[in-house]
C-alpha positions in Angstrom: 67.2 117.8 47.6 65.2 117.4 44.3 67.0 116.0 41.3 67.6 118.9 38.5 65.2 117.7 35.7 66.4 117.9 32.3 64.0 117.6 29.0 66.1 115.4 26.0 64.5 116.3 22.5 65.8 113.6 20.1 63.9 111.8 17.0 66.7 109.0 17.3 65.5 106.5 19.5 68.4 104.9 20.5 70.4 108.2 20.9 67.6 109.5 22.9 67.9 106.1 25.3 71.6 106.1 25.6 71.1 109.9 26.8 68.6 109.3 29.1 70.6 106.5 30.6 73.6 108.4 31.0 72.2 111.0 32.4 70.1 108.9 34.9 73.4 107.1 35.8 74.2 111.1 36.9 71.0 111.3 39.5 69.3 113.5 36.9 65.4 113.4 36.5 65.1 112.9 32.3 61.7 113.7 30.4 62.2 112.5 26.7 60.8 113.5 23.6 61.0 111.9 20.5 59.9 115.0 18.1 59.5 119.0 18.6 56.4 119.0 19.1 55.9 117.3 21.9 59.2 118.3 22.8 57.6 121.7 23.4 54.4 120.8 25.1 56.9 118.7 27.8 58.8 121.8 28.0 55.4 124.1 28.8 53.9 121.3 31.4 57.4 120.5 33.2 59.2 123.5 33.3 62.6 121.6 33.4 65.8 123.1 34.4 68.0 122.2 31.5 66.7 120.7 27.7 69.1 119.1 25.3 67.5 119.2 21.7 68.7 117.6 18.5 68.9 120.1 15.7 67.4 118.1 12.8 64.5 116.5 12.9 61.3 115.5 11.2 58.4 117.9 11.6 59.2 120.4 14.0 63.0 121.2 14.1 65.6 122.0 16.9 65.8 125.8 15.4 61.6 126.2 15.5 61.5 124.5 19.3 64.0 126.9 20.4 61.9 129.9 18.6 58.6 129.1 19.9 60.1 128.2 23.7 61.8 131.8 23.6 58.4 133.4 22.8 57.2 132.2 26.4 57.8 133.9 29.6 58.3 130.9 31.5 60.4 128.6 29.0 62.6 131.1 28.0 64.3 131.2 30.8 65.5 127.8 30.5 68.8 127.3 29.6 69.4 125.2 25.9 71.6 123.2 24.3 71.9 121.6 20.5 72.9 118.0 20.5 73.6 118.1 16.5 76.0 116.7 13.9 75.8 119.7 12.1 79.1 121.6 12.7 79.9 124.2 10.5 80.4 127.0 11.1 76.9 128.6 10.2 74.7 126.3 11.5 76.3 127.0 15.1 76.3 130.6 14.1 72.3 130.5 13.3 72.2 128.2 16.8 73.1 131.2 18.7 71.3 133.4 17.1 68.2 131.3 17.7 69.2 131.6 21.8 70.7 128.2 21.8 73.2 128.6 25.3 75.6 125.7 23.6 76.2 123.1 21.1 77.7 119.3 21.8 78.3 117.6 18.6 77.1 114.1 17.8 79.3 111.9 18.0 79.4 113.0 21.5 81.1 111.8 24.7 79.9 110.7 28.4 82.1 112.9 29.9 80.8 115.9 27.7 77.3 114.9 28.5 
């Protein structure tokens, strides 16, 4: 059976290794990305079955990946989840509104992961 692939989108390089390990610990095939814009180009060429994507970052943010992977056929359909520290209430509120399918909140734990 193939290993689900999952896409982590985090400008945080050690956040984005600790993820990657964790979830490679889980038998989980992990692409990386270490801005939104390449973020999105893995997400077009790889077609992963899960991506995890930081909300604030440099360039390209989490909100604007999530808008321009909605307006395609094929990564639209891909389930998405914000790994941010922003937790009020309206930034989880714009999240969904974006299409986001969750939130997990920096500091985060394994188990949540």
């Amino acid at each position: 059976m193939k290993n689900k692939k999952i896409l982590v989108i985090e400008d945080e390089k050690n956040l984005l290794d600790d993820i990657k390990t964790l979830l490679e610990e889980e038998n989980y095939s992990v692409l990386t990305a270490s801005d939104g814009k390449r973020g999105i180009t893995l997400a077009k060429e790889e077609k992963p079955d899960l991506i995890i994507c930081d909300v604030m970052m440099s360039g390209i943010d989490g909100y604007e990946v999530l808008r321009t992977l909605s307006l395609n056929k094929v990564t639209k359909q891909i389930p998405f989840i914000f790994l941010t520290a922003k937790v009020e209430r309206e930034d989880i509120r714009l999240g969904m509104q974006h299409g986001a399918d969750d939130y997990l909140f920096k500091p985060y734990k394994s188990a949540e992961l």
